[in-house]
OpenMM code with the backbone's topology and positions (N, CA, C; nanometers):
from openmm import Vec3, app, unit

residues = "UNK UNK UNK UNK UNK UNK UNK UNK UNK UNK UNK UNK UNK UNK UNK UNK UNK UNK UNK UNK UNK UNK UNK UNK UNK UNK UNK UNK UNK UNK UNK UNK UNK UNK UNK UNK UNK UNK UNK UNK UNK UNK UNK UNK UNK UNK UNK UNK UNK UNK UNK UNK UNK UNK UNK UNK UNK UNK UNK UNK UNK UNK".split()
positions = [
    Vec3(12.3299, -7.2346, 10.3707),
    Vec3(12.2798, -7.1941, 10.5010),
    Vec3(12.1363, -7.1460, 10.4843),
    Vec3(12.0445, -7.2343, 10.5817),
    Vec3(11.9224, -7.1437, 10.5610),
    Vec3(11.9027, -7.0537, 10.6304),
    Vec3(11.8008, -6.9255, 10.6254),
    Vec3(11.7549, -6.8330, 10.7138),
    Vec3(11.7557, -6.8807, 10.8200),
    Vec3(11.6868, -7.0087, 10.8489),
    Vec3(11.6745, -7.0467, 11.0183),
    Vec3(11.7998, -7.0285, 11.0762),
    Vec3(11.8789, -7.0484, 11.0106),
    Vec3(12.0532, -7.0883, 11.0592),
    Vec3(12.0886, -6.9300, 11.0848),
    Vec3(12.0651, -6.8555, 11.0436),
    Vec3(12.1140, -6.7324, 11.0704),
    Vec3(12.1032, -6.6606, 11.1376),
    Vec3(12.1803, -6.5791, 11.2593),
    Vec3(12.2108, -6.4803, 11.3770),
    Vec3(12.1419, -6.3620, 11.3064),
    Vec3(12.0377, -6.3206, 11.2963),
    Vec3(11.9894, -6.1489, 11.3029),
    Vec3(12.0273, -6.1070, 11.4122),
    Vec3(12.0289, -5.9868, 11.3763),
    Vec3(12.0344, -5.8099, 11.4575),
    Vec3(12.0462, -5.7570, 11.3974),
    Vec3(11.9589, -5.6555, 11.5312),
    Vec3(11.8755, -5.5146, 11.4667),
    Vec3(12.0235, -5.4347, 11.4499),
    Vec3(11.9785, -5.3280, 11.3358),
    Vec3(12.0621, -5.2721, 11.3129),
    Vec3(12.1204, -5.1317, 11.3847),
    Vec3(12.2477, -5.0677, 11.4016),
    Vec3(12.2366, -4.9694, 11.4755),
    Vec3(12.2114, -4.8800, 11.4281),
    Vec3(12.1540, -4.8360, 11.2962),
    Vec3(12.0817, -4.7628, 11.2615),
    Vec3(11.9782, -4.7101, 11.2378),
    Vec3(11.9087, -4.8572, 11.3550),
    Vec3(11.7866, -4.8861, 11.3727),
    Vec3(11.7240, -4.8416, 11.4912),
    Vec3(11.7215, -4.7389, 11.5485),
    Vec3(11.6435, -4.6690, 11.7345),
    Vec3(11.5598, -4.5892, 11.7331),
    Vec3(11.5445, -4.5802, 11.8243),
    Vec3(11.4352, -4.4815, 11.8324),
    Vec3(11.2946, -4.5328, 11.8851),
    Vec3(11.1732, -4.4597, 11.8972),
    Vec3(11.0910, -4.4774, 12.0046),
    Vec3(11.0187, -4.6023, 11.9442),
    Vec3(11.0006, -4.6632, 11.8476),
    Vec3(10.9495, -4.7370, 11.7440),
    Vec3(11.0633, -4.8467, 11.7443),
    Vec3(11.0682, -4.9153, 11.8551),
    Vec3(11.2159, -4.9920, 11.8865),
    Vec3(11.1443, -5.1723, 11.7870),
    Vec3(11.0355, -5.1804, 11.7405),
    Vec3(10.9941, -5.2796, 11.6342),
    Vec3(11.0032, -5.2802, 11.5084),
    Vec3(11.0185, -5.1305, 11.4520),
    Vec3(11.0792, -5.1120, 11.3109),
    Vec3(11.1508, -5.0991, 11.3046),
    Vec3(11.2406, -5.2196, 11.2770),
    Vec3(11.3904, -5.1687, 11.2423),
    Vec3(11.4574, -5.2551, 11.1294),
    Vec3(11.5591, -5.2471, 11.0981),
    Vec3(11.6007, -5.3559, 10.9972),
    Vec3(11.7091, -5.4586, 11.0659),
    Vec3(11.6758, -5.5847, 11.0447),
    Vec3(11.7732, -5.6870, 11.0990),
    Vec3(11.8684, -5.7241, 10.9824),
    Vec3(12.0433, -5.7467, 11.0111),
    Vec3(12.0971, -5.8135, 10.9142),
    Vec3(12.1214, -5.9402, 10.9627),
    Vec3(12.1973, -6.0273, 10.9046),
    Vec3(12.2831, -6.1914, 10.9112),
    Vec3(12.4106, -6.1648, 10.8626),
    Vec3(12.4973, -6.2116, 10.8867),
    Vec3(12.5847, -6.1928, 10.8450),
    Vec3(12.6580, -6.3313, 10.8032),
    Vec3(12.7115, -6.3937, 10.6919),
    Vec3(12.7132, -6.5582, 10.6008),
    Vec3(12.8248, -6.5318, 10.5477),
    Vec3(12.9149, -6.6368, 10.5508),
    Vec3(13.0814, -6.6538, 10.5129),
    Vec3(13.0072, -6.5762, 10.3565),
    Vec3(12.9653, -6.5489, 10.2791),
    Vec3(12.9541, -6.4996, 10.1733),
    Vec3(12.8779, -6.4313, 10.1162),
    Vec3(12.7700, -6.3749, 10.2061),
    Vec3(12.7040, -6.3002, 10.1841),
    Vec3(12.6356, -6.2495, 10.2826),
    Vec3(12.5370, -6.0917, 10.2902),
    Vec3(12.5188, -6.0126, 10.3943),
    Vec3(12.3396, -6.0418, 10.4078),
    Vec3(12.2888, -6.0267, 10.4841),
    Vec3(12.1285, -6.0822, 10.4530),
    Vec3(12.0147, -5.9834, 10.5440),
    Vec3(11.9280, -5.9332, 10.4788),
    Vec3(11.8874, -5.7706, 10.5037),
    Vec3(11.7352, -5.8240, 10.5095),
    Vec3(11.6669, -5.7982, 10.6109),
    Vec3(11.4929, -5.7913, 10.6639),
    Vec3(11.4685, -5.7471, 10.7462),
    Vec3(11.3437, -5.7055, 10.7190),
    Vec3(11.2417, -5.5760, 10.8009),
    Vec3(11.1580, -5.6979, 10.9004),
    Vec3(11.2168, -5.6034, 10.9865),
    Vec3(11.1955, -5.6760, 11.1777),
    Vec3(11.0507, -5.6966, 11.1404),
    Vec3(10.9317, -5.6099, 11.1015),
    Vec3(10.8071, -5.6229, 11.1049),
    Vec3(10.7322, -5.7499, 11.0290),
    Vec3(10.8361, -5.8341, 10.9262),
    Vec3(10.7514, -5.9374, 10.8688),
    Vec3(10.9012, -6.0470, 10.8591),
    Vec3(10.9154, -6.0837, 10.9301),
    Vec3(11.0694, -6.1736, 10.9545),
    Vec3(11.1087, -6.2905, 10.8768),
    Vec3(10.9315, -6.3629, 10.8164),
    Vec3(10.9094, -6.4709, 10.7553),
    Vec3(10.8919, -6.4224, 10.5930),
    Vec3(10.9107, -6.3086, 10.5400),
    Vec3(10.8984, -6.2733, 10.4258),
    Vec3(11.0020, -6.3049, 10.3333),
    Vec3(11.0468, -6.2451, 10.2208),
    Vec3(11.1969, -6.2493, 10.1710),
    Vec3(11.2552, -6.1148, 10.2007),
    Vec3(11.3722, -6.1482, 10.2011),
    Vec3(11.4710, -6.0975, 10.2137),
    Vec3(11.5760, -6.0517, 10.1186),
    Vec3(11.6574, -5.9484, 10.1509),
    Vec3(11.7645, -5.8990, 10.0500),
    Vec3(11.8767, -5.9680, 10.0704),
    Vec3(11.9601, -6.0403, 9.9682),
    Vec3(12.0734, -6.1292, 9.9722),
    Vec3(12.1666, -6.0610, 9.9040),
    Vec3(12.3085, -5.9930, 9.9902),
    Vec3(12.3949, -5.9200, 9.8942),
    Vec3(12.5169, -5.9403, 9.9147),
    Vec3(12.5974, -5.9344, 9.7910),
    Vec3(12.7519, -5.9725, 9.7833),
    Vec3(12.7868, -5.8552, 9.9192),
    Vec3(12.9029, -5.9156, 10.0007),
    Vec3(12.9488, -5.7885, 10.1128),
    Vec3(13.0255, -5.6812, 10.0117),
    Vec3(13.0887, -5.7017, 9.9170),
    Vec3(13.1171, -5.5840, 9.8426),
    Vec3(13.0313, -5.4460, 9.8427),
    Vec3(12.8820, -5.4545, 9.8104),
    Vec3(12.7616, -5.4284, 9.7408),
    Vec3(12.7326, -5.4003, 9.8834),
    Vec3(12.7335, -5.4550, 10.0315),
    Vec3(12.6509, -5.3979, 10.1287),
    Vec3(12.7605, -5.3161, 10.2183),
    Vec3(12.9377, -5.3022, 10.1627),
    Vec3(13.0239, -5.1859, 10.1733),
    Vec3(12.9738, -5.0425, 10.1456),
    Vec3(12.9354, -5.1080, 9.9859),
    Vec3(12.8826, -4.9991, 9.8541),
    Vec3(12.8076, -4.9313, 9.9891),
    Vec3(12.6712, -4.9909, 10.0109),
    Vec3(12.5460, -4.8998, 10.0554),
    Vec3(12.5620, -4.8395, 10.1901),
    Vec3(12.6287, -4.8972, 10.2278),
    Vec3(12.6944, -4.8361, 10.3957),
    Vec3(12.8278, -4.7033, 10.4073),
    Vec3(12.8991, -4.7325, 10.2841),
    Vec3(12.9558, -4.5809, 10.2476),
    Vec3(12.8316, -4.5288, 10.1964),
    Vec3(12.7844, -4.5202, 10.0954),
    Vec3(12.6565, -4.4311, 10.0443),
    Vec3(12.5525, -4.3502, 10.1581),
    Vec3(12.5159, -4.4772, 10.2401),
    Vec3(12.4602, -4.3991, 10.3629),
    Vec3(12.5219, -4.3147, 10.4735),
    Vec3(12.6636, -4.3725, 10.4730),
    Vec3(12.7205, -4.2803, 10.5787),
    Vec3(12.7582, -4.1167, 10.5358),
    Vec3(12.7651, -4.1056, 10.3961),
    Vec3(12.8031, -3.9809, 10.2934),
    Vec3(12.6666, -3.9080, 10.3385),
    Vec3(12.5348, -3.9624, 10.3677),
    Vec3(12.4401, -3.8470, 10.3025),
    Vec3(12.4304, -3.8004, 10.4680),
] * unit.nanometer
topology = app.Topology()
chain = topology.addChain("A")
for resn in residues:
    res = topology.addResidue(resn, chain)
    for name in ("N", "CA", "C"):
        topology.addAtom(name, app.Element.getBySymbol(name[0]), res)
């Protein structure tokens, strides 16, 4: 699947008055796909969904 192929949205952890910085995911039968709304054409973070469980408990803890 390429990027083009992929459904972003912003994240809901993403608000506030600055409604252009935010982080968009994808979501891919096998993996989770992570970029900053501000440069869309850049690279991106590609992570096992295990690993983007991991960081979403981690963030919800702090």
């Amino acid at each position: 699947m390429s990027t083009s192929e992929l459904h972003w949205f912003k994240s809901s952890y993403s608000s506030g008055p600055e409604v252009d910085d935010c982080v968009e995911i994808a979501v891919a039968p096998a993996t989770i796909h992570v970029r900053d709304s501000k440069t869309p054409r850049t690279p991106h973070l590609t992570l096992a969904p295990a690993t983007w469980a991991d960081f979403l408990t981690y963030v919800a803890s702090r």
